[in-house]
N, CA, C and O atoms as a GROMACS GRO file, in nm:
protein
  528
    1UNK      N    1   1.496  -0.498   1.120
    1UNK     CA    2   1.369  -0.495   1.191
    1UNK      C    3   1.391  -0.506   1.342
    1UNK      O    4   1.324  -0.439   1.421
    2UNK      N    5   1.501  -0.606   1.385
    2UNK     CA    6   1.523  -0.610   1.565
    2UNK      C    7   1.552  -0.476   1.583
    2UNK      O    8   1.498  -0.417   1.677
    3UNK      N    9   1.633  -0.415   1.504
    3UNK     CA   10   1.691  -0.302   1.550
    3UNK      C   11   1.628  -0.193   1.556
    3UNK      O   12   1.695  -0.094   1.584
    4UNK      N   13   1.486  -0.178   1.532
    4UNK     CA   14   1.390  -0.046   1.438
    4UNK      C   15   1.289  -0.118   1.630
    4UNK      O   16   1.293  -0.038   1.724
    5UNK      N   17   1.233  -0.227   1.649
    5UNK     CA   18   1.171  -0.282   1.740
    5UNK      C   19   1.336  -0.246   1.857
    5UNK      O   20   1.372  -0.129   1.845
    6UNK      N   21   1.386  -0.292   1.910
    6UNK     CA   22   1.465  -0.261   2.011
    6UNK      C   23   1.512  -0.126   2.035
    6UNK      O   24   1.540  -0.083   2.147
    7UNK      N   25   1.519  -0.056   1.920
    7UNK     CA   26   1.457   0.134   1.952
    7UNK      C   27   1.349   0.157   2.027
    7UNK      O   28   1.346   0.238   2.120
    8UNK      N   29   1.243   0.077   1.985
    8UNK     CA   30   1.134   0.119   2.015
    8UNK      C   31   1.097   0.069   2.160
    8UNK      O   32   1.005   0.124   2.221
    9UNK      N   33   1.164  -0.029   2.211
    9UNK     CA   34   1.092  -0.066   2.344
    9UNK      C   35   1.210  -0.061   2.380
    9UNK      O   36   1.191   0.052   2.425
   10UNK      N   37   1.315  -0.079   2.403
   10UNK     CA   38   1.432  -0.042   2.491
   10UNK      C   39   1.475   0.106   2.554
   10UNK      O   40   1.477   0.153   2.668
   11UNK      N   41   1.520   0.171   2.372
   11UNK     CA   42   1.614   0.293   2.409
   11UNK      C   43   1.526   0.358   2.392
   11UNK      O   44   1.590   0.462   2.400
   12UNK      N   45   1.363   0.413   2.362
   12UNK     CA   46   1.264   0.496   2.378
   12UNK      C   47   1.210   0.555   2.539
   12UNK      O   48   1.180   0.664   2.590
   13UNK      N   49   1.220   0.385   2.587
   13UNK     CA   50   1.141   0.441   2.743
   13UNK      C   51   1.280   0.492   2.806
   13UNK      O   52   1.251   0.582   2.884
   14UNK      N   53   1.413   0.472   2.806
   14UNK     CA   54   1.553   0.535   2.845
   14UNK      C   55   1.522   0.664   2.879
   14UNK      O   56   1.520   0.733   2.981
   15UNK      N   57   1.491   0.680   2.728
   15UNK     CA   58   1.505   0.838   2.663
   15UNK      C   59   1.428   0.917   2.766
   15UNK      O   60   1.456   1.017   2.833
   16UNK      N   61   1.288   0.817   2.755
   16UNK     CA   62   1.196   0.873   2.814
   16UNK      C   63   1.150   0.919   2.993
   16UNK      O   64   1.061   0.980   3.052
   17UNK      N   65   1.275   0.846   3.024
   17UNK     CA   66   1.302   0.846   3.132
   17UNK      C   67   1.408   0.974   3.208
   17UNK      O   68   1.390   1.057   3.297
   18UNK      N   69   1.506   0.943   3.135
   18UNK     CA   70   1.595   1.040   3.134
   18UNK      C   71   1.540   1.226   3.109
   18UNK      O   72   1.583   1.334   3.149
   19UNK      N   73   1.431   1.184   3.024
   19UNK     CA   74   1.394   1.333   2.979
   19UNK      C   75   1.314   1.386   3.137
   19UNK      O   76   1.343   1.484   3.205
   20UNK      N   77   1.222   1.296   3.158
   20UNK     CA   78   1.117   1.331   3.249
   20UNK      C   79   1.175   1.366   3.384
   20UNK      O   80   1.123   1.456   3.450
   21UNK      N   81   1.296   1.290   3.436
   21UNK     CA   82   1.372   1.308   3.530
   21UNK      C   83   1.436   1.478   3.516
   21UNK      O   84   1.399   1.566   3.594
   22UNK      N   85   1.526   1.500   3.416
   22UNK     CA   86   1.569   1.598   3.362
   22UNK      C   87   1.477   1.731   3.385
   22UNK      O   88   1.518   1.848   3.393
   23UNK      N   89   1.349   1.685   3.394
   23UNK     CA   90   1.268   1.823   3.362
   23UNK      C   91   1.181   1.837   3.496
   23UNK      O   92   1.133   1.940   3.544
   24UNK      N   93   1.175   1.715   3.540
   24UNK     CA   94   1.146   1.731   3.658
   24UNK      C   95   1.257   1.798   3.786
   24UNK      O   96   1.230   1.873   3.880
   25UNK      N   97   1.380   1.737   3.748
   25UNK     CA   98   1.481   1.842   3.825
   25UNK      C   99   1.447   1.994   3.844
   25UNK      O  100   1.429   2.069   3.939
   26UNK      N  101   1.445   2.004   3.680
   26UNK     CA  102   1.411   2.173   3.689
   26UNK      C  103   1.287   2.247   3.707
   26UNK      O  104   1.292   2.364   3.745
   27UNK      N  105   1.146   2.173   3.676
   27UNK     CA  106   1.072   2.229   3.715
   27UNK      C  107   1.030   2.132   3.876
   27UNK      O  108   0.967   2.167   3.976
   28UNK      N  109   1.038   2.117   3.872
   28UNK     CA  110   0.955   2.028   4.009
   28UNK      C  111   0.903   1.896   3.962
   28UNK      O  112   0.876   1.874   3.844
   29UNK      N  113   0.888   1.797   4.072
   29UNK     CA  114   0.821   1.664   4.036
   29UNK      C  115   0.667   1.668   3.956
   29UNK      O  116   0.626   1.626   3.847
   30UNK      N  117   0.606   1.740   4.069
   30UNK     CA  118   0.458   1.714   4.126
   30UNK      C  119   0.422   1.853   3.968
   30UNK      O  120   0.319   1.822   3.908
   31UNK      N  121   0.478   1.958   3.919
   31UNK     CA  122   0.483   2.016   3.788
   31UNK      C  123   0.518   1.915   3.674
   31UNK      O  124   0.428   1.915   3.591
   32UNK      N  125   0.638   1.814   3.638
   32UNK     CA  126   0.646   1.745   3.565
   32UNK      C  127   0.531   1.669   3.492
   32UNK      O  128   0.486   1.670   3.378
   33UNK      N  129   0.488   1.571   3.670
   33UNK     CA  130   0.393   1.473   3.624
   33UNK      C  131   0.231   1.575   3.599
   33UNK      O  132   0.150   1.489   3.565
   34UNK      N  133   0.170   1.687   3.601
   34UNK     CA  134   0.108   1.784   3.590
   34UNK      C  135   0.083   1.803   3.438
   34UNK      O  136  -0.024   1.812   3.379
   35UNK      N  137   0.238   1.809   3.381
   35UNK     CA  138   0.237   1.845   3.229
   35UNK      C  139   0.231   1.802   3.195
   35UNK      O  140   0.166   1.824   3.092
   36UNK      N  141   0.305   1.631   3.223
   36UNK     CA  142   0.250   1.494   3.122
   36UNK      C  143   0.106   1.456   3.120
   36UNK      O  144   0.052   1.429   3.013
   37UNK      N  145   0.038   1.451   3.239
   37UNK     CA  146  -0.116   1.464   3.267
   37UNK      C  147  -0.152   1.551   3.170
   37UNK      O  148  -0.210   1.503   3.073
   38UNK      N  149  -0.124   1.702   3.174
   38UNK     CA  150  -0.197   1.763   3.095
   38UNK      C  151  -0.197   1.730   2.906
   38UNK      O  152  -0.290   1.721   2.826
   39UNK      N  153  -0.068   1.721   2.891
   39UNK     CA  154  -0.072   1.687   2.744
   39UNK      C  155  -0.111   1.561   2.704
   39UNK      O  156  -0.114   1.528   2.585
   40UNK      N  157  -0.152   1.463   2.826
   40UNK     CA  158  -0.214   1.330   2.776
   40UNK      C  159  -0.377   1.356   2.710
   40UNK      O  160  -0.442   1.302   2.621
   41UNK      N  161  -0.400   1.462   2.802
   41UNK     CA  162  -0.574   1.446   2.787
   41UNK      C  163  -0.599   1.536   2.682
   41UNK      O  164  -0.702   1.527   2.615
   42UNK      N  165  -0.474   1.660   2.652
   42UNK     CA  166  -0.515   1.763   2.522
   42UNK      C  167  -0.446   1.710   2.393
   42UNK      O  168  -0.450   1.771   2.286
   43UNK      N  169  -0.380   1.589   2.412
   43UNK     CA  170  -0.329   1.527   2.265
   43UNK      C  171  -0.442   1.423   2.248
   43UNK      O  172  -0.439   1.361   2.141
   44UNK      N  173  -0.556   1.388   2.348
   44UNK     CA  174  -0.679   1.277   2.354
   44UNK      C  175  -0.764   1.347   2.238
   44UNK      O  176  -0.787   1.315   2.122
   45UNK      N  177  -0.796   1.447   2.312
   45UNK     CA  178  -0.884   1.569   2.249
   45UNK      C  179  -0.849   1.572   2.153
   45UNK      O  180  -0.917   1.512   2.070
   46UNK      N  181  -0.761   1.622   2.119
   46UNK     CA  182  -0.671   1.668   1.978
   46UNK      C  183  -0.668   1.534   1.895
   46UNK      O  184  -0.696   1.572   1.781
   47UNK      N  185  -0.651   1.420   1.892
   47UNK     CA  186  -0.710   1.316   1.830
   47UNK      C  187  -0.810   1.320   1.842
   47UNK      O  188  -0.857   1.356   1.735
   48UNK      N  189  -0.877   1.306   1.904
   48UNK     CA  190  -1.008   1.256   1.915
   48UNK      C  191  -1.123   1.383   1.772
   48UNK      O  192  -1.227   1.362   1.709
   49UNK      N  193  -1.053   1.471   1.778
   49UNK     CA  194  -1.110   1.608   1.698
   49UNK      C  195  -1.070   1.566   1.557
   49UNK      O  196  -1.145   1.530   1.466
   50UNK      N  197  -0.949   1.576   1.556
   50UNK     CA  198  -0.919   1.534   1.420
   50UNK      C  199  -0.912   1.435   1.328
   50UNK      O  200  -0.881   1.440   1.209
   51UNK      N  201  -0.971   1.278   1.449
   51UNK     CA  202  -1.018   1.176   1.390
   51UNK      C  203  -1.206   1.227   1.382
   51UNK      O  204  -1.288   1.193   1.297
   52UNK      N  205  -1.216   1.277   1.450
   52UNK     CA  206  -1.433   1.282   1.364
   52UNK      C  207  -1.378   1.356   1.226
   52UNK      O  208  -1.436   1.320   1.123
   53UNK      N  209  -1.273   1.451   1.212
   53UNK     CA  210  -1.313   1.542   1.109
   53UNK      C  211  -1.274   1.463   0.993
   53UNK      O  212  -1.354   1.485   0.902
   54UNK      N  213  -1.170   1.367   0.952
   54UNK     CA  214  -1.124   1.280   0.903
   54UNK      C  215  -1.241   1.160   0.882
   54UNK      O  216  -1.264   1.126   0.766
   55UNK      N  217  -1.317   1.094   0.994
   55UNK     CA  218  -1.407   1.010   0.970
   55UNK      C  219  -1.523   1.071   0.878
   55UNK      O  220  -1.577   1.006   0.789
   56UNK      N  221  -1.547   1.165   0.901
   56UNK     CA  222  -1.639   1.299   0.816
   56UNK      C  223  -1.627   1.259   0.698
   56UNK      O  224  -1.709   1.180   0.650
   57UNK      N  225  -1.527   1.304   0.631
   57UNK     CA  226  -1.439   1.325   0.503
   57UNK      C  227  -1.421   1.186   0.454
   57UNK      O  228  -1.398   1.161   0.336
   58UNK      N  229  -1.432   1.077   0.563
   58UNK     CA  230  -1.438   0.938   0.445
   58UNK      C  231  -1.544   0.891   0.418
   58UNK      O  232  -1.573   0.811   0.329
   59UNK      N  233  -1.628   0.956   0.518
   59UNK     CA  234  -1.789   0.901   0.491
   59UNK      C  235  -1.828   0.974   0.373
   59UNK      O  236  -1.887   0.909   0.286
   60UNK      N  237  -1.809   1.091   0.353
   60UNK     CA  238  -1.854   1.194   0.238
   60UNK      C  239  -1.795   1.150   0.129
   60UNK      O  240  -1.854   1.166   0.022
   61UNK      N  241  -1.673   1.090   0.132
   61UNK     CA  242  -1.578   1.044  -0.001
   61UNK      C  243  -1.671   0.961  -0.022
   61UNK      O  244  -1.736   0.990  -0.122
   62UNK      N  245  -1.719   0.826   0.057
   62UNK     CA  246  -1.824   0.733   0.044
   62UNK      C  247  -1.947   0.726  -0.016
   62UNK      O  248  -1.987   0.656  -0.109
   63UNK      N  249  -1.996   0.805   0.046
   63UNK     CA  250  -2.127   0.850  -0.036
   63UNK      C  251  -2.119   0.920  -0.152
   63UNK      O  252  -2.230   0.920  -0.204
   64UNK      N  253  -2.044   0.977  -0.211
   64UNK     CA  254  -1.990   1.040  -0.333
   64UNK      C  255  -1.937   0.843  -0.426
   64UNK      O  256  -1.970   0.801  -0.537
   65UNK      N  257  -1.908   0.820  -0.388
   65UNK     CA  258  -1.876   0.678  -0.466
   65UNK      C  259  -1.731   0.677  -0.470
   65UNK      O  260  -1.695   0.571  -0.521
   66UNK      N  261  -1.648   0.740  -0.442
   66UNK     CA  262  -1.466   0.769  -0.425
   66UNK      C  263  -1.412   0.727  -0.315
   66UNK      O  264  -1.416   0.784  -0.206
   67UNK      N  265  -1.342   0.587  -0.350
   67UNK     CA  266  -1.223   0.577  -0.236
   67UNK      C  267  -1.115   0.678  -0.151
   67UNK      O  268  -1.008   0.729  -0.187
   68UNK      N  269  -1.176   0.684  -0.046
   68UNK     CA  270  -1.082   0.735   0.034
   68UNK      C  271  -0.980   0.713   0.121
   68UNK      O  272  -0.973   0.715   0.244
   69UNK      N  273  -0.874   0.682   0.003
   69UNK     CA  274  -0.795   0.665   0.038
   69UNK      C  275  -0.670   0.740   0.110
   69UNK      O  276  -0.584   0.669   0.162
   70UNK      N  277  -0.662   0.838   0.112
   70UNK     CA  278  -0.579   0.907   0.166
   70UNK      C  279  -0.612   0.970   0.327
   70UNK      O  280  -0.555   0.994   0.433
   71UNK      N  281  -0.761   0.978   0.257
   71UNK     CA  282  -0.820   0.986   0.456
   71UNK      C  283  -0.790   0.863   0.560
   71UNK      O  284  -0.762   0.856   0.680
   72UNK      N  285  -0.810   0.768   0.449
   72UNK     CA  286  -0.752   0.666   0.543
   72UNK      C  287  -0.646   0.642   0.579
   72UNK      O  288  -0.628   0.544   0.652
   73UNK      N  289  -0.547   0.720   0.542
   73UNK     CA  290  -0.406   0.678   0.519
   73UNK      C  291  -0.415   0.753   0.669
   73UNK      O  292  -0.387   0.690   0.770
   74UNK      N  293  -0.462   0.907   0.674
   74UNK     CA  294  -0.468   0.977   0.775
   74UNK      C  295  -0.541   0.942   0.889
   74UNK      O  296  -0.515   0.996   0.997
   75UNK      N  297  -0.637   0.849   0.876
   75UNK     CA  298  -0.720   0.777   1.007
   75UNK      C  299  -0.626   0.712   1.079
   75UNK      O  300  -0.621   0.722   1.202
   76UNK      N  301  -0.526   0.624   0.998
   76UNK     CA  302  -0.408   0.544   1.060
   76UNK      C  303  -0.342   0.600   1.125
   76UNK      O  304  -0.311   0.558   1.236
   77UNK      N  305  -0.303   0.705   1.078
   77UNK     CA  306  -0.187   0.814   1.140
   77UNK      C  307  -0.209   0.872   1.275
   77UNK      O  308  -0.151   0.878   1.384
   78UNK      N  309  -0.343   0.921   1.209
   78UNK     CA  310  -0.448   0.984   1.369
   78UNK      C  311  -0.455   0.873   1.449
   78UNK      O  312  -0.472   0.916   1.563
   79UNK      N  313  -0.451   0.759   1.451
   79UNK     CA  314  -0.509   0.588   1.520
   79UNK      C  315  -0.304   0.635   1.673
   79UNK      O  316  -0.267   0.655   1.789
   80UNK      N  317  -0.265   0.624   1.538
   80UNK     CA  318  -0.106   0.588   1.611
   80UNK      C  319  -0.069   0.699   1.682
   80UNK      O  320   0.013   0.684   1.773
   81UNK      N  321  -0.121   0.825   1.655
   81UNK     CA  322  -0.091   0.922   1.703
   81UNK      C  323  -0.118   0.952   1.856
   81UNK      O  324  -0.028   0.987   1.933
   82UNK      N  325  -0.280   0.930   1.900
   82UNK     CA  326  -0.367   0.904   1.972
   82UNK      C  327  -0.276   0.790   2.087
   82UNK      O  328  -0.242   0.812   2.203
   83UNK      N  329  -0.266   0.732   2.049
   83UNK     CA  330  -0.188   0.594   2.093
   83UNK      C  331  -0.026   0.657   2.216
   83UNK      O  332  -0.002   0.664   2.337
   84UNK      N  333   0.047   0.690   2.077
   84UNK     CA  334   0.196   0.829   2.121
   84UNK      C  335   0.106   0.836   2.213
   84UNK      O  336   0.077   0.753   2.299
   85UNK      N  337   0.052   0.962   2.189
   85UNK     CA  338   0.002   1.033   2.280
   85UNK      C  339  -0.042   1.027   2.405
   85UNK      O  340  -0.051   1.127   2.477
   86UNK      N  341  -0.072   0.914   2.440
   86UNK     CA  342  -0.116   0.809   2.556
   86UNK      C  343  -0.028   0.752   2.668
   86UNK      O  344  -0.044   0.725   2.788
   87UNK      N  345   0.097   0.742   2.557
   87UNK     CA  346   0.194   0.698   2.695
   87UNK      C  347   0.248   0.811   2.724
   87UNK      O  348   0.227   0.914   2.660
   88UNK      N  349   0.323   0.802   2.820
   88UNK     CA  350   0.338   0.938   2.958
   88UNK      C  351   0.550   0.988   2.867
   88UNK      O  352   0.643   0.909   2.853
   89UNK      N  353   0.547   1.093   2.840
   89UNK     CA  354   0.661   1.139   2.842
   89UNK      C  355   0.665   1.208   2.700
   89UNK      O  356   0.599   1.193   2.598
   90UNK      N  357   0.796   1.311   2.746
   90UNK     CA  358   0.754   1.419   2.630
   90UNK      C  359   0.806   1.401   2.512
   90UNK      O  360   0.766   1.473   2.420
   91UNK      N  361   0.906   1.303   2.485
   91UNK     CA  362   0.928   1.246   2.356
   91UNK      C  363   0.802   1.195   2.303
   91UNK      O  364   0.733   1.264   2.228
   92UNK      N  365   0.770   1.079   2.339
   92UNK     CA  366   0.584   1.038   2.253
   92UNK      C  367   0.530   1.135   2.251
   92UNK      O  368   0.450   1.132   2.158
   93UNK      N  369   0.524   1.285   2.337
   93UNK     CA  370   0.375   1.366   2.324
   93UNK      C  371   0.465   1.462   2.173
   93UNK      O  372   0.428   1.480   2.057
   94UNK      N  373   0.546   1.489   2.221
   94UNK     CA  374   0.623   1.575   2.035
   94UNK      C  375   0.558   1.477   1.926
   94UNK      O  376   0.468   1.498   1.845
   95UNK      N  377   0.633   1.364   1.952
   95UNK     CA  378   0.588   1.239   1.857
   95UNK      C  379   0.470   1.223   1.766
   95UNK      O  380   0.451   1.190   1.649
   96UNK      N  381   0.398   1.262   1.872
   96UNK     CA  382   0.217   1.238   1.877
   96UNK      C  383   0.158   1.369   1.816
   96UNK      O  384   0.097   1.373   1.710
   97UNK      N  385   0.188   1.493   1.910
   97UNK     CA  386   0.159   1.623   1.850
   97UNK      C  387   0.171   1.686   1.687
   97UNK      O  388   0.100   1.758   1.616
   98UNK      N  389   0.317   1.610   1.670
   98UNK     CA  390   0.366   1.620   1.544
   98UNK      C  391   0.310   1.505   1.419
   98UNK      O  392   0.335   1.499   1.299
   99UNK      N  393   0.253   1.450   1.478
   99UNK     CA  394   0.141   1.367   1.349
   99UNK      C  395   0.027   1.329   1.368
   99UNK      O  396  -0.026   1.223   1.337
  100UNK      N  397  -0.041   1.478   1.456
  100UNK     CA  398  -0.148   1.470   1.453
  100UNK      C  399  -0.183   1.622   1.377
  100UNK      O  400  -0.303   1.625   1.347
  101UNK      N  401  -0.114   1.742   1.341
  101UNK     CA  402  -0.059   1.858   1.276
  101UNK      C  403  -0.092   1.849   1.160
  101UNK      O  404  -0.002   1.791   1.101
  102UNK      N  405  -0.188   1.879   1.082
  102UNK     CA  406  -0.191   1.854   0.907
  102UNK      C  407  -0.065   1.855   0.850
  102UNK      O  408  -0.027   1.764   0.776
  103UNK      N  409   0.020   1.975   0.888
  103UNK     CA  410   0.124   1.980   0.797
  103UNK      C  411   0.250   1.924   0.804
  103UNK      O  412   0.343   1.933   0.724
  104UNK      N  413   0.239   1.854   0.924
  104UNK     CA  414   0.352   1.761   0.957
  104UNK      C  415   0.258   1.636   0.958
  104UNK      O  416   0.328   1.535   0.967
  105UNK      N  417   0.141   1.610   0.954
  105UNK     CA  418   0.113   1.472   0.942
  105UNK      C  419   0.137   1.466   0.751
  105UNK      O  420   0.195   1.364   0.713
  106UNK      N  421   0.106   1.547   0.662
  106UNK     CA  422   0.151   1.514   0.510
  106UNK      C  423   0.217   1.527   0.510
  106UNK      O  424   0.224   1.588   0.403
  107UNK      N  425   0.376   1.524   0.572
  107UNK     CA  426   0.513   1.514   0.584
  107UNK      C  427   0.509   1.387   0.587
  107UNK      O  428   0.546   1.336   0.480
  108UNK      N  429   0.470   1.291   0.693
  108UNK     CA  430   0.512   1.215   0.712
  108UNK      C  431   0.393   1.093   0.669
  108UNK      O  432   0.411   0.973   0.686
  109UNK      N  433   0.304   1.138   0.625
  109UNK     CA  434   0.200   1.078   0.526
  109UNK      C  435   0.305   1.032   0.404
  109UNK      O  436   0.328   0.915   0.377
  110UNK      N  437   0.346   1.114   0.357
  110UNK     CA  438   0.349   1.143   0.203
  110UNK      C  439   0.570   1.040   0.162
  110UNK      O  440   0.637   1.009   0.063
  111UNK      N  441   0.584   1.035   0.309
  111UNK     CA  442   0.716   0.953   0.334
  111UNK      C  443   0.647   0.815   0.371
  111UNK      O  444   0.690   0.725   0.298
  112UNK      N  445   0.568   0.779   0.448
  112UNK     CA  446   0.516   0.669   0.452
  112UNK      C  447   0.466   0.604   0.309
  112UNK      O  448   0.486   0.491   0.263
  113UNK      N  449   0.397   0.711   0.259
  113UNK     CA  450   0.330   0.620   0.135
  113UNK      C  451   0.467   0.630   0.019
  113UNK      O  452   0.488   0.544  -0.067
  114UNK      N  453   0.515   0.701   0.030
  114UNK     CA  454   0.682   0.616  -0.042
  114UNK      C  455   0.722   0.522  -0.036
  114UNK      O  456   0.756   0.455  -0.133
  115UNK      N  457   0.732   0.481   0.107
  115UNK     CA  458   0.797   0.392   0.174
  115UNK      C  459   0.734   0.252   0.125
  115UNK      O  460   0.796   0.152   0.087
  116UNK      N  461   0.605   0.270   0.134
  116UNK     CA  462   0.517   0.184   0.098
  116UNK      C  463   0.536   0.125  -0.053
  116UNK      O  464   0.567   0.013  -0.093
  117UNK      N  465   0.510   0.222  -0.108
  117UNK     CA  466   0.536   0.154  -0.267
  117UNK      C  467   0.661   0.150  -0.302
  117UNK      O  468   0.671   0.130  -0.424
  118UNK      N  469   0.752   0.159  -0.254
  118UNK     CA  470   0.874   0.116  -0.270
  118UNK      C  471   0.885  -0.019  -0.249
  118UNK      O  472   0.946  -0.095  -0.324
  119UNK      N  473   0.815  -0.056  -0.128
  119UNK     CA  474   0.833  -0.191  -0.019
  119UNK      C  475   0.726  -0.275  -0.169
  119UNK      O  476   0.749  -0.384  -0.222
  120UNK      N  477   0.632  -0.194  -0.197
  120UNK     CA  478   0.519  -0.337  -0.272
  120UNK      C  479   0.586  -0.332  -0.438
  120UNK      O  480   0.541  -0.402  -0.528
  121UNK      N  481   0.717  -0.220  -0.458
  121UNK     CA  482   0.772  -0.255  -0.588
  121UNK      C  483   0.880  -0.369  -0.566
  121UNK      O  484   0.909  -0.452  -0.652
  122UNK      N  485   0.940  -0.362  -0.429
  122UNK     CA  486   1.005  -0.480  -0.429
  122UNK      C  487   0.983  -0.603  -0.385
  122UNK      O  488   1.048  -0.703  -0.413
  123UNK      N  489   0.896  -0.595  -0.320
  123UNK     CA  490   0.805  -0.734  -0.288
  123UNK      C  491   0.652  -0.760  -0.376
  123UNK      O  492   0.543  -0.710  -0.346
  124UNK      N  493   0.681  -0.849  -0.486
  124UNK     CA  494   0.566  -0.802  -0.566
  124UNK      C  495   0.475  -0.964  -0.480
  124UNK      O  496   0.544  -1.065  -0.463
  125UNK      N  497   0.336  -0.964  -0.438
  125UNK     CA  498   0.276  -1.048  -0.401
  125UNK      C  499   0.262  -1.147  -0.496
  125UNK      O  500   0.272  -1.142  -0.619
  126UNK      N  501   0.232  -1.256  -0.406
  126UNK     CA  502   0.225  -1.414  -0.440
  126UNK      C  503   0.132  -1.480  -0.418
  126UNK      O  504   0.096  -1.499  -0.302
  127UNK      N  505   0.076  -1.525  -0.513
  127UNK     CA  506  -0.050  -1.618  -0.467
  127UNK      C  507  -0.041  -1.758  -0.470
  127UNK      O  508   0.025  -1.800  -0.565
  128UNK      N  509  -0.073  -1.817  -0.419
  128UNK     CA  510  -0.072  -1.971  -0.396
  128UNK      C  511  -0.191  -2.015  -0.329
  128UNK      O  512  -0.219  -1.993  -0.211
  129UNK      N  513  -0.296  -2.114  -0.461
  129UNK     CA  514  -0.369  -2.150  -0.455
  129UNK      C  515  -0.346  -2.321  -0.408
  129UNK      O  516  -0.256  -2.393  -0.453
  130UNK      N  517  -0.466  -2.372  -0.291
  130UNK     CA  518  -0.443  -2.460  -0.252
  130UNK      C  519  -0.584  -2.540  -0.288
  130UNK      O  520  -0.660  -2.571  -0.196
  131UNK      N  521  -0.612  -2.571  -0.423
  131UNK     CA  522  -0.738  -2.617  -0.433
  131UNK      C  523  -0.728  -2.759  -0.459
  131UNK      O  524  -0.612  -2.794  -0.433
  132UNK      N  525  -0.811  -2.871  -0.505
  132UNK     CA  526  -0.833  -2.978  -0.523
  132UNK      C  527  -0.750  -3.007  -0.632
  132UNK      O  528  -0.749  -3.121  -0.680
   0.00000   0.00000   0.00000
């Protein structure tokens, strides 16, 4: 877990650094920070679109009487995606772009919810009641 978290806030912004520098060499500064601007506000959009259409689809599951569960699985996805998408550099905006994509978000939907019941077959919950 340190090591999955110290990816993530250490050697990510590196990366992220290194990339932006890199591309700013070649295209220009004042172009760099232009494109990160731009893909901040069209990966906003781009969440922001594909979370109503998703909120849609759980309300309708709802009123039908059916857990929607898998929309939700995808509200999450869209939640984190949105998020990527937000901080400045073109690793998070791939990141972000790429699971906000139907067909790469049930890629990585469909590995998450593995992941998941794998994790709740080996950790089976515990209850502990603290009553009188």
């Amino acid at each position: 877990m340190f090591t999955k978290l110290f990816i993530a806030f250490a050697v990510l912004p590196v990366l992220e650094i290194y990339v932006l520098i890199h591309v700013g060499s070649l295209i220009g500064a004042l172009n760099t920070v232009m494109l990160v601007i731009i893909s901040a506000f069209a990966g906003a959009w781009l969440a922001r679109t594909e979370g109503m259409q998703t909120m849609l689809r759980i309300r309708e599951s709802m009123n039908r009487g059916i857990m929607p569960t898998n929309d939700l699985v995808d509200a999450a996805i869209i939640l984190v995606a949105g998020l990527v998408l937000l901080t400045p550099g073109f690793i998070t905006d791939t990141l972000g772009l790429l699971l906000l994509f139907p067909p790469t978000r049930k890629i990585f939907k469909d590995w998450l919810m593995r992941a998941l019941k794998d994790w709740m077959n080996n950790h089976p919950p515990t209850i502990t009641y603290y009553g009188p």
